[in-house]
N, C-alpha and C positions, 0 to 999 in steps of 0.2 A: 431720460430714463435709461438703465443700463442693466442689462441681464444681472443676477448675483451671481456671486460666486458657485454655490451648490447648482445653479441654473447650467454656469460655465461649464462646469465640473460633468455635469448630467452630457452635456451634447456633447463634448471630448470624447465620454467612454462611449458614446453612441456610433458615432464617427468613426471610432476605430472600432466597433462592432463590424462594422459597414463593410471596414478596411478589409476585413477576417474576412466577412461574405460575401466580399466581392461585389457588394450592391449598392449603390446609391443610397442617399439616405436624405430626408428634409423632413422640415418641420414645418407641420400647415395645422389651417385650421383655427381654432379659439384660439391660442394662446399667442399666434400670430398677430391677428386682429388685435386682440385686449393691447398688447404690447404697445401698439402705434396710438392706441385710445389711452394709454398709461392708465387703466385701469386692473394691470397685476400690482398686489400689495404683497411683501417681499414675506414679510410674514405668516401670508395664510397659504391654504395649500395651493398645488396649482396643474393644474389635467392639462398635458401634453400630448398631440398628437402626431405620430412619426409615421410617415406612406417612405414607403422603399419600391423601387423598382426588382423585386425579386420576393421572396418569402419574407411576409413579417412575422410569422414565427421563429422561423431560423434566426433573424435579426435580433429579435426578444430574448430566444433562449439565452442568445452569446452576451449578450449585454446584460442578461442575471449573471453569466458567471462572470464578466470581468468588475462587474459590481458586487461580486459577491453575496449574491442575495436568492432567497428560496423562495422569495412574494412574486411568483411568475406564474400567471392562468392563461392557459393555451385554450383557444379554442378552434378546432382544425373546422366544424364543419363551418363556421367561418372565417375562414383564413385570415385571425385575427391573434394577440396577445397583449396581455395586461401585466404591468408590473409594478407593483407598490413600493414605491422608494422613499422612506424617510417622509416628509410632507408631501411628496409627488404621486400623480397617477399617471404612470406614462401607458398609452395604447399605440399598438405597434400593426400595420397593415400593409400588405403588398400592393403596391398601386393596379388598379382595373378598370376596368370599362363593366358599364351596367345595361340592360337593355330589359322593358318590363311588358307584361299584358296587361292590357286595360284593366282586365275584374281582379289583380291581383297586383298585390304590394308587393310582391317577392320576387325579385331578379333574376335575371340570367345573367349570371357573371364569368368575367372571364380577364386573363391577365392581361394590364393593357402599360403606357407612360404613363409618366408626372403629369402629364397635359390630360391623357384620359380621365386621370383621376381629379383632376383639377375640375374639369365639364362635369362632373357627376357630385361636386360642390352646392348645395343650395343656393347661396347665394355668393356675389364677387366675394365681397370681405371676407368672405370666409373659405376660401380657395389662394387665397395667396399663402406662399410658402417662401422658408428660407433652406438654401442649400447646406448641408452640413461635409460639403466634399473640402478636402484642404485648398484646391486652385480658386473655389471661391467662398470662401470661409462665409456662413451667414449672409449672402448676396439673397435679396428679394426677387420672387418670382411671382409676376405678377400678370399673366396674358390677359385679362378680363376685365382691368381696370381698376380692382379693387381698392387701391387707395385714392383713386380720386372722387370713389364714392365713398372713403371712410369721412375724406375733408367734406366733401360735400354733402355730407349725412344722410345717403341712400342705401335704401334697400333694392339690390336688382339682380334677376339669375343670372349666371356666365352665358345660359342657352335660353333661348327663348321662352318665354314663361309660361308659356303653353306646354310645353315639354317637360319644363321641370317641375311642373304643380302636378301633372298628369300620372308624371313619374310614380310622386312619392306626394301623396294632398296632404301629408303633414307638415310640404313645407309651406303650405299659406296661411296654418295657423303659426307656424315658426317667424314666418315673415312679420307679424302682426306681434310676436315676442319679441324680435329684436328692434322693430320702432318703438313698442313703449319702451323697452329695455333701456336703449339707448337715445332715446327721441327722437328717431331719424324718420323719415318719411319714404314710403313705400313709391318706388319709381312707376310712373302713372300707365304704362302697358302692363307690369305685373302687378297695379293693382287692379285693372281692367280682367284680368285673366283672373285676377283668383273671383271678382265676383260673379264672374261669366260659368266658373267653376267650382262653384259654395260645393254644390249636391257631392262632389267627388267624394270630400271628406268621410260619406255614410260607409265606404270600405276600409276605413282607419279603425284600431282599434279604443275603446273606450280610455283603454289605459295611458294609451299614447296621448290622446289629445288633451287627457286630463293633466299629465306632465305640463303640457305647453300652456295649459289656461291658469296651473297653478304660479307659473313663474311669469304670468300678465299678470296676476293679480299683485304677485310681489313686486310688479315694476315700481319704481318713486312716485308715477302718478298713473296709476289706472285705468284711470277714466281712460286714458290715450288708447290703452290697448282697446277696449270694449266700446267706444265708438270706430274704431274701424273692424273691430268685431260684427258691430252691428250692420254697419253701412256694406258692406261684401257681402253680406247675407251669411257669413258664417257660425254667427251668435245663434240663429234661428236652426239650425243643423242640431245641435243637443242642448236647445237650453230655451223653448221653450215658452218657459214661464218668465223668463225675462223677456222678452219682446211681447207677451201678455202685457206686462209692466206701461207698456211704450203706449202715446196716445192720450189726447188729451176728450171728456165727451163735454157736452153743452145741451143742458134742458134749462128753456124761460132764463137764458142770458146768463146761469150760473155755470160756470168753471173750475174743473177740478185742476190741482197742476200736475204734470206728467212726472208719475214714477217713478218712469224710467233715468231720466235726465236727473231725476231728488238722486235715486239710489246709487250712480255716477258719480256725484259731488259726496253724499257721503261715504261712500266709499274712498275717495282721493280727501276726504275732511281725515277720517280717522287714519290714515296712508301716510300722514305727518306727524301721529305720535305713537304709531306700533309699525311694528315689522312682521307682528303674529300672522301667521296665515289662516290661523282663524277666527280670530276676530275682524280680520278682514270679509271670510267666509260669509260670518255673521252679518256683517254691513251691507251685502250682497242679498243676502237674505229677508232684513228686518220685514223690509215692504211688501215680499213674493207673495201676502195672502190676500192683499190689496182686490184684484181683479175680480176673484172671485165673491167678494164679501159687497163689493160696489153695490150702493143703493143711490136713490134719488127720494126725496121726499120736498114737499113745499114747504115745509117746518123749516127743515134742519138741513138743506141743500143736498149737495155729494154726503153720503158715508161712508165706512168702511169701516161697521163694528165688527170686534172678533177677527179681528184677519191679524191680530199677535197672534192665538191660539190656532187658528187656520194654517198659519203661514209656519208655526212649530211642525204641524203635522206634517204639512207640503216637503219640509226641510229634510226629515228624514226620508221622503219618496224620491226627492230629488239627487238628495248622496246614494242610495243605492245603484240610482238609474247613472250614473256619472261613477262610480267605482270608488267613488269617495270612503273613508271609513267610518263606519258605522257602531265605537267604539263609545269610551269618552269625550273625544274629542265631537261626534254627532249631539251627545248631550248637551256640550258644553256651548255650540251653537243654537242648539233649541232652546236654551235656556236663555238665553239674550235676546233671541227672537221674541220670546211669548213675555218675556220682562218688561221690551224696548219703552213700553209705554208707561209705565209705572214713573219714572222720576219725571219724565215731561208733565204727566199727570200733576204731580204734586207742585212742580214748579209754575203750576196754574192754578192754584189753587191756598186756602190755609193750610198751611203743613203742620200734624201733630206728631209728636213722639210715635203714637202708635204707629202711624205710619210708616214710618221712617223705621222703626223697627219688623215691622212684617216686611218689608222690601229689602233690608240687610237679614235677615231670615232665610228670605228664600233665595236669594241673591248669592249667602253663602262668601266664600275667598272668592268669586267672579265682581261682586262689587263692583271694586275699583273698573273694570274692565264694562260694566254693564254701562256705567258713569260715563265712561268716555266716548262709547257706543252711542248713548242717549245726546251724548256734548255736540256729536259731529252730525246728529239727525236734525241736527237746527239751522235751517236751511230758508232763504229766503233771499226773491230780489229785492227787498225794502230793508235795508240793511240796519234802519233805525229798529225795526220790528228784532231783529235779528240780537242785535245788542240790548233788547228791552228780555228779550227769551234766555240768553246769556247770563241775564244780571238775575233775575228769579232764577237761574240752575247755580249760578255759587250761590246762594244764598241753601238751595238745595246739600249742595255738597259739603256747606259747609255741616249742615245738621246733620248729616250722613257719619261726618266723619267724629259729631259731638257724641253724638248716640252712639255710635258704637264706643266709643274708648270709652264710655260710661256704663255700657251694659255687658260688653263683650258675645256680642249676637254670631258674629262671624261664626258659621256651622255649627251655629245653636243647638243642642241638646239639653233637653228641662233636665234638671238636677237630680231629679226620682224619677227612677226607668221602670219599666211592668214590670218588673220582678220584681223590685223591691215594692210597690204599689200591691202587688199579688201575698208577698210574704205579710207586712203589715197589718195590709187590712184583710187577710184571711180570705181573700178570693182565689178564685178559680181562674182559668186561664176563660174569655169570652169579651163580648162587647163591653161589659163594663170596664174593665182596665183601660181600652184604647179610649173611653170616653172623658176617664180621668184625669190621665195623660194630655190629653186634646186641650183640658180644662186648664191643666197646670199648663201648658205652651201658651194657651190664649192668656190667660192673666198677666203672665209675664210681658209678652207681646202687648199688651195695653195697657201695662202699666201697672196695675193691681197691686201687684206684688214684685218686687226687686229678684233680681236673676240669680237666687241663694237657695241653696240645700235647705235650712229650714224655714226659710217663706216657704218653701215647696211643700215640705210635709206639712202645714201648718193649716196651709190652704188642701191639701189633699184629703184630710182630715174632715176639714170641712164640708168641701167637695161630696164624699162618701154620705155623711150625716144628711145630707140635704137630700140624697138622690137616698136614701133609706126613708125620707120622710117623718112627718110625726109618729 
């Protein structure tokens, strides 16, 4: 793998930034790392970070102008700067030394080496740097070991891990992103430390840690991150209702299966055909109303009725308390939560049109997404079971997909709206109209009458005469 050109081009004019200011200049950090993991794709964009021994503002400024460019945010009370170049985001910082108080996240900083700023690194791999001086053009700098933990796919601090999780406790949830990220394994003193250190985290901010939880859940396999989530005791720190999840109970030799462990598998089931981070959200979700809804009965063994509709509710308490957003994107989750059970429903069952219509109804353009949601909740270690649940859900999808190209349900709206229902038939605006309407949806929905402008008045017509009586 070999830098691109515009990459070449970028550390040149930087370099002789440097030259100008008389300071050092390297390149550490992510793009370091990625580099040796050949994971930069030349293509997409790519965030650069430059530590100088001297001002990385002064460094920034000079490197907008000899690049010519006005995309340059200074930020003094951080002695930082940003420059948007073309596909790039370069970050520009003077190298320092950090020193913190326990009850506070916030620094005492002050100007220190490359080696300073190297120890105040999260982790090795991501402390190594390249020189951009001409006597060593690009030479690695690596005091920590960094690359032999990139080969040997470790996570581990430069300093002691007690020091560095202390420091800054977001970097045990960070540690716990970069194993699933990259599937490396957390070095077994700093993962001794961060579980010895779960509680720290409570002085991090909501926003922060949500960052790091949203990009475990985007790892290729999930589950990785959220069983060492769990096992640290970090999961249990803002979330809850998943470790509720966890646990399996036994009355008169019946057994329910853990939640916790389903909702891991479907979450890494559906991690193999979306990249969406909320329908991953949602997968997270399906189960959360489980705990509370648990019954026993000698009937009908474990239950958990109503825990879709439970676990809707829960979903919005849970995105508030986590910073989450509370927009469409919160609907669009609750709406698959309180769904999930509908097409497994049917795929246990005779399935009729009507069905299948009231479930692309309310399903709405998420459909397809409710589908796959439902595909990946089919979970089981009897894998013959597993394939017998499969073969009744196409058979599912397949009607899914008959009924709708024959009816056109997708964000259904009946073809006579209250106002024309109000104009027609001479009503007034009150219950009768919506009961009309309600009438024309449901007929449609079962079939009655074909999804047409005048089946609808024809039937509305009707409708009216009948609720006027003899």
């Amino acid at each position: 793998m070999k830098l691109t050109q515009e990459q070449e081009h970028i550390f040149t004019v930087i370099a002789e930034a440097g030259v100008r200011c008389n300071q050092p200049v390297y390149v550490i950090g992510g793009f370091v790392r990625d580099y040796y993991l050949k994971r930069r794709d030349a293509q997409k964009e790519a965030d650069i970070d430059f530590v100088t021994v001297g001002s990385g503002i002064d460094l920034a400024l000079e490197t907008a102008r000899l690049l010519n460019t006005r995309q340059v945010s200074v930020f003094r009370n951080f002695g930082t700067a940003h420059i948007r170049y073309g596909n790039f985001d370069l970050e520009f910082v003077g190298a320092r030394r950090e020193s913190y108080d326990r009850s506070s996240r916030k620094p005492f900083v002050e100007n220190g080496s490359l080696q300073d700023d190297q120890k105040r690194r999260d982790f090795t791999i991501n402390a190594m740097s390249w020189s951009l001086s001409k006597g060593n053009w690009l030479d690695l700098i690596d005091p920590f070991g960094g690359m032999k933990d990139l080969e040997a796919g470790i996570i581990r601090t430069p300093l002691e891990p007690a020091q560095t999780y202390s420091d800054d406790p977001l970097r045990m949830m960070r540690a716990v992103r970069f194993a699933a990220q990259l599937q490396f394994h957390i070095e077994q003193e700093s993962y001794d430390a961060i579980t010895a250190m779960a509680r720290r985290l409570e002085i991090i901010s909501k926003e922060r840690i949500l960052e790091e939880l949203n990009k475990i859940i985007l790892a290729p396999v999930p589950s990785r991150g959220f069983k060492l989530l769990f096992h640290t005791g970090l999961l249990g720190q803002f979330s809850p209702e998943m470790i509720a999840l966890h646990g399996v109970k036994e009355v008169d030799g019946v057994r329910h299966k853990d939640n916790f462990w389903h909702t891991l598998q479907v979450l890494d089931n559906i991690s193999e055909h979306t990249d969406s981070l909320w329908l991953r959200w949602a997968a997270i979700m399906h189960d959360i109303g489980k705990p509370p809804t648990q019954r026993f009965s000698k009937e009908h063994g474990w239950t958990f009725h109503g825990h879709d509709a439970v676990g809707a509710a829960m979903t919005k308490r849970i995105f508030r308390r986590l910073g989450l957003p509370m927009d469409e994107r919160l609907r669009y989750v609750q709406k698959l939560v309180r769904l999930h059970l509908r097409p497994i429903a049917l795929a246990n069952n005779e399935v009729s049109d009507s069905a299948v219509r009231r479930l692309i109804f309310e399903a709405g353009n998420d459909i397809d997404d409710l589908m796959t949601l439902c595909r990946a909740d089919i979970t089981s270690k009897n894998d013959e079971k597993v394939q017998r649940y499969l073969r009744n859900f196409d058979h599912v999808e397949e009607l899914v997909k008959i009924v709708e190209e024959k009816d056109q349900l997708r964000n259904f709206q009946p073809p006579v709206d209250g106002l024309e229902i109000m104009e027609k038939l001479g009503l007034k605006p009150g219950p009768a109209v919506g009961e009309i309407k309600d009438a024309i949806t449901n007929a449609i929905l079962d079939g009655e009458i074909p999804n047409e402008r005048e089946a609808a008045l024809a039937f509305m017509y009707k409708t009216a005469r009948q609720q006027e009586g003899p």
